[in-house]
C-alpha positions in Angstrom: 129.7 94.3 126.8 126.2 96.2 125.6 123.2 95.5 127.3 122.5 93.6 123.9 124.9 91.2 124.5 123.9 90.5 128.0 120.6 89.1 126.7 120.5 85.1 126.4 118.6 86.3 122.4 120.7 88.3 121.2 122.2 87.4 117.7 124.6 90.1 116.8 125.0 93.0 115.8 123.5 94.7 112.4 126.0 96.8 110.1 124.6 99.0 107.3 126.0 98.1 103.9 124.5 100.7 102.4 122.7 104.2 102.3 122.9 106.9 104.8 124.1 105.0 107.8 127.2 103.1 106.1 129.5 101.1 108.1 127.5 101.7 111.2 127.0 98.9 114.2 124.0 98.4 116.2 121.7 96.1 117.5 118.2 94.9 115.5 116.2 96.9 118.2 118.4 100.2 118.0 117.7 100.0 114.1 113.9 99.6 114.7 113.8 102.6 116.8 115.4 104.9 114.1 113.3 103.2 111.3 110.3 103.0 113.6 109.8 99.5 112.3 109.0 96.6 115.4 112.4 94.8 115.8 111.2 91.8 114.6 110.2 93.7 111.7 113.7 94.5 110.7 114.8 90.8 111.8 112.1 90.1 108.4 114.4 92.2 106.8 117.7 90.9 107.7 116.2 87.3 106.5 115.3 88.6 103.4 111.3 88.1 103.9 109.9 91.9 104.4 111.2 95.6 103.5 113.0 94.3 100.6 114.1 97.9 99.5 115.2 98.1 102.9 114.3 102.0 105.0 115.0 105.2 103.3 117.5 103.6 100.9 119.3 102.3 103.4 120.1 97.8 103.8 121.5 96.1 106.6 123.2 92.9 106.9 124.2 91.0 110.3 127.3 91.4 111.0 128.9 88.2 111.1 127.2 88.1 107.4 129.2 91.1 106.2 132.7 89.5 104.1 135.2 92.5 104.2 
């Protein structure tokens, strides 16, 4: 169990669906830090309400959003 999962928030984990970082996990914090985007920032994202062309060519969908 991440340190992510430990926390009574935390809502799952965020896969790329596209760009550069394709078909990688992490949390909507760990995404931020690469991004440099406030994780509530990228949470906009992932609700479709901010960064609609998503970072560097790159979108994001939660995890237990993603059909495969």
């Amino acid at each position: 169990m991440s340190v992510g999962e430990k926390n009574g928030r935390f809502k799952g984990y965020v896969i790329c669906i596209s760009g550069d970082y394709v078909g990688q996990k992490k949390t909507a914090t760990e995404w931020g830090k690469i991004f440099k985007v406030d994780p509530s920032g990228f949470r906009l994202h992932l609700y479709g309400k901010k960064y609609k062309n998503g970072f560097d060519g790159n979108f994001f969908k939660w995890e237990h959003d993603v059909v495969l």
